[in-house]
C-alpha positions as CSV (number, residue, x, y, z in Angstrom):
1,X,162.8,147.6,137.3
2,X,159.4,147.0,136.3
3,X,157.1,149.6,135.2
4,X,155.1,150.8,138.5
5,X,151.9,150.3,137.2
6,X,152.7,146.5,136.5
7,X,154.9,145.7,139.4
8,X,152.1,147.1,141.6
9,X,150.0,145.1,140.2
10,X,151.9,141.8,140.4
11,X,152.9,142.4,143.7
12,X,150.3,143.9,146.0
13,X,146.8,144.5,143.2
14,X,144.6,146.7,145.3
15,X,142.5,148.1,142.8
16,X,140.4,146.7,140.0
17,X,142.7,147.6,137.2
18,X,145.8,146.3,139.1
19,X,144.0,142.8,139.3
20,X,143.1,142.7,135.8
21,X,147.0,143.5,135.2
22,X,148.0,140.8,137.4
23,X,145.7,138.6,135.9
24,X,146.2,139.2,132.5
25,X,150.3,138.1,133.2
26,X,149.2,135.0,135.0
27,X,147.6,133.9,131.8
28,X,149.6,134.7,129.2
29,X,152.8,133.8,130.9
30,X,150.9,130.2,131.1
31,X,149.3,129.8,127.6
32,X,149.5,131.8,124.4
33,X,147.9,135.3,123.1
34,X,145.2,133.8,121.0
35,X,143.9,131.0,123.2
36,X,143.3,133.9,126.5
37,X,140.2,135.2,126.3
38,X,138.9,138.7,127.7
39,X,136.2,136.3,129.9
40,X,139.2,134.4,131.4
41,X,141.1,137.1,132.5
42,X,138.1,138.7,134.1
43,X,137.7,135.3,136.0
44,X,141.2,134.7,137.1
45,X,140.9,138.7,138.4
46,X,137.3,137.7,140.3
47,X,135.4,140.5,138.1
48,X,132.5,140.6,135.7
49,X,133.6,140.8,132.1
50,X,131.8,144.0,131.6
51,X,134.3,145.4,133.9
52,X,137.0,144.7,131.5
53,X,136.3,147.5,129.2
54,X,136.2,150.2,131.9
55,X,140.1,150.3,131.7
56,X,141.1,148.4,128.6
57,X,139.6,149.0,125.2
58,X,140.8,145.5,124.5
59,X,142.8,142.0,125.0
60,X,145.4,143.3,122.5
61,X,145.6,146.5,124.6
62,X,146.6,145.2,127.3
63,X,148.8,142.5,126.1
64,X,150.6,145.7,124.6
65,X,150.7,147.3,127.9
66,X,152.9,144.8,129.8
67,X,154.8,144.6,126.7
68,X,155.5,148.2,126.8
69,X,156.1,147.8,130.7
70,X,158.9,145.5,129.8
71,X,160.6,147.4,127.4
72,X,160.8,150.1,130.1
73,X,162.0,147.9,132.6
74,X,164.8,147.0,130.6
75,X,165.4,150.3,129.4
76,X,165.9,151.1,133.0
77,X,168.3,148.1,133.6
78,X,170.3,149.0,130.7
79,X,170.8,152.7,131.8
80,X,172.1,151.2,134.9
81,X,175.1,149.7,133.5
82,X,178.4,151.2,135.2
83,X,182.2,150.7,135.3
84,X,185.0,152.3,134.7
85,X,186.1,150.6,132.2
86,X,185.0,148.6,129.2
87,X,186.0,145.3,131.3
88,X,184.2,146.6,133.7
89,X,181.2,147.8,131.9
90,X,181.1,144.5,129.8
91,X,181.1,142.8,133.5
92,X,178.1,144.7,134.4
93,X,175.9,144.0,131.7
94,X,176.7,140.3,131.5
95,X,175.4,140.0,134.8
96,X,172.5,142.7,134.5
97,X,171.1,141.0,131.5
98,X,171.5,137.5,132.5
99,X,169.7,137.8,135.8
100,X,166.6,139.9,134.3
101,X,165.2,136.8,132.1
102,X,165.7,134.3,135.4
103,X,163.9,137.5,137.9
104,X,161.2,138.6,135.8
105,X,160.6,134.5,134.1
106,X,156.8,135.4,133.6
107,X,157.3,138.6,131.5
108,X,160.0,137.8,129.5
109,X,157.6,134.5,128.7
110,X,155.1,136.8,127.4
111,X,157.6,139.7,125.4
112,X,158.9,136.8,123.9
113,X,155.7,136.2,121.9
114,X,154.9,139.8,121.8
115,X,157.8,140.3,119.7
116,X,157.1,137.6,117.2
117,X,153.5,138.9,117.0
118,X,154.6,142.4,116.8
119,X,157.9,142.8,115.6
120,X,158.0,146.5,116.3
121,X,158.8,145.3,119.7
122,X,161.2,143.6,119.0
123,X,162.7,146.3,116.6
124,X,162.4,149.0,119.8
125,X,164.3,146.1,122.4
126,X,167.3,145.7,119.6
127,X,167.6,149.3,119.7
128,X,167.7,150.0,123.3
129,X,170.1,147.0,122.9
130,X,172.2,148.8,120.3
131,X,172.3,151.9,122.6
132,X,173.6,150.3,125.4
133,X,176.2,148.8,123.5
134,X,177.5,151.5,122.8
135,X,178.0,153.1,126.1
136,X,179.9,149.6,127.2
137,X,182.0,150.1,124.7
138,X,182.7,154.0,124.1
139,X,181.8,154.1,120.5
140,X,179.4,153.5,118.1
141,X,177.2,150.2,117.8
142,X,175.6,149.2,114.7
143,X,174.1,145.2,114.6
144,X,177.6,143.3,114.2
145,X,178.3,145.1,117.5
146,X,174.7,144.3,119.0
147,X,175.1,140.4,117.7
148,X,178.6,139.7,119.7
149,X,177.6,141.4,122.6
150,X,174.4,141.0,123.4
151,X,172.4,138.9,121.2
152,X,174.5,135.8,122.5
153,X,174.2,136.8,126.0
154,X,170.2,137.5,125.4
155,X,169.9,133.4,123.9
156,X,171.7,132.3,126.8
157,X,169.9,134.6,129.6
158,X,166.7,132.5,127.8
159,X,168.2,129.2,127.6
160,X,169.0,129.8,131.7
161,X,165.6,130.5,132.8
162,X,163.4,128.9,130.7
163,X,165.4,125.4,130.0
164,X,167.5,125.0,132.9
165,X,170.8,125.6,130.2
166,X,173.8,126.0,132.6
167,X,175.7,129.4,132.6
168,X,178.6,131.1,133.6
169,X,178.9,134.8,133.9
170,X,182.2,134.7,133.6
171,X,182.9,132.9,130.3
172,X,180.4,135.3,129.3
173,X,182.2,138.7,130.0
174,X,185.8,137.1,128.0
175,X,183.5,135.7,125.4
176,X,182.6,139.7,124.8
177,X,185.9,141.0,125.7
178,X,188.1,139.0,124.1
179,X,186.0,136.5,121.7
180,X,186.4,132.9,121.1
181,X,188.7,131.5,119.0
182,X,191.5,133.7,119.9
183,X,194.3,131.6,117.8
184,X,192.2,131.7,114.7
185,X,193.7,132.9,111.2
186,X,192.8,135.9,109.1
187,X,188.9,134.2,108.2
188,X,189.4,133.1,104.1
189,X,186.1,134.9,103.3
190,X,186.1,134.1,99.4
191,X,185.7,130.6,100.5
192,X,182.9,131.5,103.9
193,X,181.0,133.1,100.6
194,X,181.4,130.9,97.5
195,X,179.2,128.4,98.2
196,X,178.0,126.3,95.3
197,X,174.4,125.5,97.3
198,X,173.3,121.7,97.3
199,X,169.6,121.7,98.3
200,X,168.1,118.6,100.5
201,X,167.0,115.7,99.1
202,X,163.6,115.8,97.5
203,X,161.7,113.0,97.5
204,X,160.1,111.8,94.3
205,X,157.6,109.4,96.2
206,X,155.5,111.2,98.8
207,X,152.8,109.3,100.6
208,X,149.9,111.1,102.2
209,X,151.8,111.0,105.7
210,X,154.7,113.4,103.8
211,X,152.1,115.6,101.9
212,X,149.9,116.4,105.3
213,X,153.5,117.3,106.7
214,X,154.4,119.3,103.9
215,X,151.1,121.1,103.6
216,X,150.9,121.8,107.8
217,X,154.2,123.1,107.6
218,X,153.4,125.4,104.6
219,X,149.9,126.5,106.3
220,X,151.4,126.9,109.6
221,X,154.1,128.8,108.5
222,X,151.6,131.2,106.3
223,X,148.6,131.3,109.0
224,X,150.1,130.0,112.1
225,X,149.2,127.4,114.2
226,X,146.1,129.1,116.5
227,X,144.3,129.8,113.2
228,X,145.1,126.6,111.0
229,X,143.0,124.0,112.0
230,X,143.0,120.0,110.5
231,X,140.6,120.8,108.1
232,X,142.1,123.2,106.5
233,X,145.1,121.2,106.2
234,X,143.1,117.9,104.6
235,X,141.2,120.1,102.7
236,X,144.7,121.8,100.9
237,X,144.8,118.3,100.2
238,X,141.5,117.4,99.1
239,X,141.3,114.7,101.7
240,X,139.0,113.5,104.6
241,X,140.0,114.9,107.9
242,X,139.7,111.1,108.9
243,X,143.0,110.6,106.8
244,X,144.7,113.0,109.6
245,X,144.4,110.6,112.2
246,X,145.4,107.4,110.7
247,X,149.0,109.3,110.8
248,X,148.7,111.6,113.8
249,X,147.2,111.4,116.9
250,X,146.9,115.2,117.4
251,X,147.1,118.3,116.2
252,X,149.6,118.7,119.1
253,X,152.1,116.0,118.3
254,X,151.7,116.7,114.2
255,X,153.4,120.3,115.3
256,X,155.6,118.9,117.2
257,X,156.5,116.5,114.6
258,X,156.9,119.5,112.1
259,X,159.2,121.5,114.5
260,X,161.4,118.4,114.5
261,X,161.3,118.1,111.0
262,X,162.2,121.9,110.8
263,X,165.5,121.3,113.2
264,X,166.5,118.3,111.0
265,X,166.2,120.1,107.8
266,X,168.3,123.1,109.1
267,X,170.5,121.4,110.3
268,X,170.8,118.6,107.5
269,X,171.5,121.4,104.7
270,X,174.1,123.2,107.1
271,X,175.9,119.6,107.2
272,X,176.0,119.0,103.3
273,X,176.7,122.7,102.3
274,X,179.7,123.2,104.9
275,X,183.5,123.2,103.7
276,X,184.8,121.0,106.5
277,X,188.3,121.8,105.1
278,X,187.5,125.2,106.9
279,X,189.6,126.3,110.3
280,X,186.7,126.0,113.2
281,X,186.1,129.9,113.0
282,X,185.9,129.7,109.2
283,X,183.0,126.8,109.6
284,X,181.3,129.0,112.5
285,X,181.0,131.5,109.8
286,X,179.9,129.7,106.9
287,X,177.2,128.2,109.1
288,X,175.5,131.4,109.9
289,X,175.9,132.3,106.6
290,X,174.2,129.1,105.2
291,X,171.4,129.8,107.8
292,X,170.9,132.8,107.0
293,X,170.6,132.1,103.1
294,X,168.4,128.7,104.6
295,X,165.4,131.4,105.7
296,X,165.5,132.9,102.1
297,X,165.1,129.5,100.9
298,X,162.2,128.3,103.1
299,X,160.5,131.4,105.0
300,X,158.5,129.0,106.4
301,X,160.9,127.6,108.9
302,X,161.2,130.8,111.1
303,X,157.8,131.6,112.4
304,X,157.3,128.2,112.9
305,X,159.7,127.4,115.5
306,X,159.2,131.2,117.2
307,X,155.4,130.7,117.2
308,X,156.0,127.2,119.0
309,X,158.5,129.1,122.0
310,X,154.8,129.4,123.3
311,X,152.7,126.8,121.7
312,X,155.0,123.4,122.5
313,X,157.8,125.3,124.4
314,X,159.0,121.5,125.5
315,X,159.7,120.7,121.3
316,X,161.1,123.8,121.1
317,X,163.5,122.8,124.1
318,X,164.5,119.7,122.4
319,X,164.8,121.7,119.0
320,X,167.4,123.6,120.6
321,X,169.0,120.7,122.5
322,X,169.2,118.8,119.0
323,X,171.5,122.0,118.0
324,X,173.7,121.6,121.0
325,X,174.2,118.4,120.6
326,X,175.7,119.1,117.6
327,X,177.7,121.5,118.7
328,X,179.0,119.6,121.6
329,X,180.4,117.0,118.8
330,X,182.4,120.0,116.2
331,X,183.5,122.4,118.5
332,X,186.3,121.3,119.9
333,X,188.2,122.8,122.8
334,X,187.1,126.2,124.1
335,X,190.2,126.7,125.8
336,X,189.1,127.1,129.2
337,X,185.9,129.0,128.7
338,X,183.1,127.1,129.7
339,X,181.3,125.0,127.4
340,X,177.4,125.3,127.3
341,X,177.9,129.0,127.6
342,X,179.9,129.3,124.1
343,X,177.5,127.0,122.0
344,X,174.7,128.8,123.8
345,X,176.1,131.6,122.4
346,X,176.9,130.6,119.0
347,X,173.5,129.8,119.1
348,X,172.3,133.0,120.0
349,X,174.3,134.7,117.3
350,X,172.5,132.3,114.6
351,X,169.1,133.2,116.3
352,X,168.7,136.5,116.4
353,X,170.8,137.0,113.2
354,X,168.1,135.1,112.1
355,X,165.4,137.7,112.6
356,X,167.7,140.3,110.7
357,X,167.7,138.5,107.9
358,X,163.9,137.7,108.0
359,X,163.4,141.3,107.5
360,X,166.4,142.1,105.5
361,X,167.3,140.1,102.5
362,X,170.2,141.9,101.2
363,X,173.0,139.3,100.5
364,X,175.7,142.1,100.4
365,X,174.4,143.2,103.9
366,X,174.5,139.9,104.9
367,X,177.9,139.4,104.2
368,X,179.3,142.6,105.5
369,X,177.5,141.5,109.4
370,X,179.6,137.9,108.9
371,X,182.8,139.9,108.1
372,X,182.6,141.6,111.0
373,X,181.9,138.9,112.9
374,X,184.5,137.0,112.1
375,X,186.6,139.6,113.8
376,X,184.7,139.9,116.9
377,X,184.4,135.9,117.2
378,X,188.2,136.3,117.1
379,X,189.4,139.0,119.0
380,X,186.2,140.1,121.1
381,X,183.8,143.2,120.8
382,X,185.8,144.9,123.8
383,X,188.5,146.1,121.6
384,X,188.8,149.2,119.5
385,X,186.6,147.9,116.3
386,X,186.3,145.2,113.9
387,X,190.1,144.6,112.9
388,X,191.6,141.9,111.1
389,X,193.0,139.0,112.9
């Protein structure tokens, strides 16, 4: 399903281009965009550097190439969805997006950073998403409809091949079909939305271990982490870069330390703002809802933990862990469905609702997605539309 150019060239290279292509995916599927250099991918092809530029104008250019390849790919995997019927069709592309992430493991690695570095991508993938929701389900697809049927599915397809997060295809197909908590009430949506919001605890008394923490989190967030360095962050402080080490051993382990933090904080001001007097949906609902109003609150938070998927993907495997953990404790019974796949799900859902809202920070439209949502979660996206319950 790849695009020919790049599947010839990860397969059989015979031609100088086709090893710089094959090259190029080694790397960045094993490190990060900024840290590859043109000279290392020339190496790891066997060519002179100057040979580079006789096919690619630049690094970016062809990190954009195998990003485009990808979209294709999947473009191509989508269109190949069949059944006839939604059960069927649902079936289908369970299983055809599931096994792409654990098949193509090294590309998916490296779309997954193109689309935080260029969103557009990420924009395009949504849509070819939104499309082929649609022709699963006979009808129109807007993101509510994207969100329970794929964005779930895409969060555990990831968790699969990259952290060894069991799955089950078919848990997956009901969990579109027919939804999750299938006994739930009509969702009491005055009380998902009024939320009098208690912020975390602010600490009067910061030492300088709290204040580089604070300032690498704000600086990271702003810069990222390739292009903040330790200096920079002891210098927003007006402190010796000596003072970083008496606290961290790294620059390595202080992000690490921050994506922790990040997890904790998240998931400490979902704990104190949730109505635990909620039914179970009703609390799924208010939890993406406080998340989403959480990234309005600190933007920081976000680009942090995408930009460390390929910085310290092993933090960012125990970030995610720390959520289903919790999960594991307040879910309660799935009713037969199996377990890791629905909070991997829920997950998913909170994720990539999560870059919506980065780029949309209308509360109505907000509200409207968790509405909708609530219906799906319910009932499934395999019915006729969002109902009531």
């Amino acid at each position: 399903m790849i695009s020919e150019s790049v599947l010839t060239a990860l397969s059989n290279p015979t031609t100088t281009r086709e090893a710089l292509l094959a090259a190029a995916v080694r790397l960045f599927a094993r490190k990060w965009f900024a840290v590859v250099s043109v000279a290392e991918i020339c190496r790891e092809a066997g060519v002179s550097n100057g040979l580079f530029y006789r096919y690619f104008r630049s690094k970016e250019e062809i990190f954009r190439l195998i990003l485009e390849s990808v979209l294709k790919s999947i473009g191509e995997l989508l269109a190949g969805v069949r059944g006839r019927t939604v059960e069927e069709r649902i079936r289908s592309f369970v299983r055809s997006v599931a096994d792409y992430s654990t098949e193509h493991r090294d590309l998916v690695s490296i779309f997954r950073e193109g689309q935080y570095r260029f969103y557009e991508y990420e924009k395009r993938l949504t849509g070819q998403y939104i499309d082929a929701v649609s022709g699963v389900l006979g009808r129109k697809a807007e993101i509510p409809e994207y969100l329970a049927a794929a964005a779930g599915l895409r969060f555990c397809a990831v968790r699969r091949a990259f952290h060894d997060t069991p799955f089950d295809y078919d848990t997956m197909a009901a969990i579109v079909e027919r939804g999750i908590f299938r006994d739930a009430r009509e969702p009491r949506y005055d009380r998902i939305f009024d939320v009098v919001v208690r912020p975390l605890p602010i600490s009067l008394e910061e030492g300088t271990r709290d204040r580089l923490i604070k300032a690498g989190k704000r600086l990271f967030g702003e810069r990222g982490y390739h292009e903040t360095n330790i200096h920079d962050i002891t210098g927003s402080l007006n402190l010796a870069v000596g003072s970083f080490y008496t606290y961290f051993e790294s620059k390595e382990t202080f992000f690490a330390e921050i994506i922790d933090l990040v997890g904790k904080e998240i998931r400490g001001f979902i704990s104190i703002n949730l109505d635990h007097d909620l039914t179970r949906l009703e609390q799924e609902l208010q939890g993406i809802y406080l998340f989403s109003f959480f990234l309005t609150l600190d933007p920081h938070c976000y680009p942090i933990v995408r930009e460390a998927e390929f910085v310290l993907p092993g933090a960012v495997k125990e970030y995610y862990d720390a959520f289903q953990a919790g999960y594991e404790k307040n879910l309660g019974d799935p009713g037969g469905l199996h377990r890791p796949t629905v909070i991997n799900y829920l997950m998913g859902i909170s994720h990539y609702f999560g870059i919506e809202v980065a780029f949309d920070e209308s509360p109505q439209n907000v509200r409207n997605v968790v509405r909708t949502l609530g219906s799906y979660l319910a009932r499934g996206v395999g019915s006729a539309g969002p109902q009531g319950i």
